[in-house]
N, C-alpha and C positions, 0 to 999 in steps of 0.2 A: 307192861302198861297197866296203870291200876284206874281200875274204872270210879267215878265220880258216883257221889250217895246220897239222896236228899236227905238234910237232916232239918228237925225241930228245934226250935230255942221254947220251950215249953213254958221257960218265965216271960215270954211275949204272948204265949197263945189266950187268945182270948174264947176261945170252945165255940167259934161259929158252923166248923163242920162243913166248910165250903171245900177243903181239900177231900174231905172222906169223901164226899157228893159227886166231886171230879174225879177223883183216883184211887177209888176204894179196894184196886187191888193191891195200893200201898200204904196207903194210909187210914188210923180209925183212930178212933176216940177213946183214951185210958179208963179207968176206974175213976179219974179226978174230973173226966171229961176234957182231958186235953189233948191236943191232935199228938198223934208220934208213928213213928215208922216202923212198921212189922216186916217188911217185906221189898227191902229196898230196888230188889231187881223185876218185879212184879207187873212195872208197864212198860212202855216203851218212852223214852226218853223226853219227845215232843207230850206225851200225856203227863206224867210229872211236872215239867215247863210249867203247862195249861194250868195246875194244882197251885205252883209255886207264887203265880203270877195272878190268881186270885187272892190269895191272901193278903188280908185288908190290914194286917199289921206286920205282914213283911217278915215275918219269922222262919219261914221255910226256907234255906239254900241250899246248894249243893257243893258236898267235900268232896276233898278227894283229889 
């Protein structure tokens, strides 16, 4: 069974920082200031959700 990953589309992210804010134990902000994923197993699943479902340009889903 292969578990599911949030990922980034980094050419949408707009660096508002609402995911790092909700779920900083998986998400931060690059060098370019863009959101991406370090840590994908890092919260628990409904906390990612909560991250994915802020983002105001929709860039965050989950693979897998």
């Amino acid at each position: 069974m292969e578990l599911k990953k949030p990922v980034v589309k980094q050419d949408d992210c707009i660096s508002c920082g609402l995911c790092v804010e909700i779920c900083p134990e998986v998400f931060r902000l690059d060098e370019k200031d863009l959101s991406e994923v370090f840590n994908p197993a890092g919260a628990p699943e409904e906390k990612i959700e909560a991250a994915i479902d802020a983002c105001p340009v929709q860039c965050i889903r989950w693979e897998g």
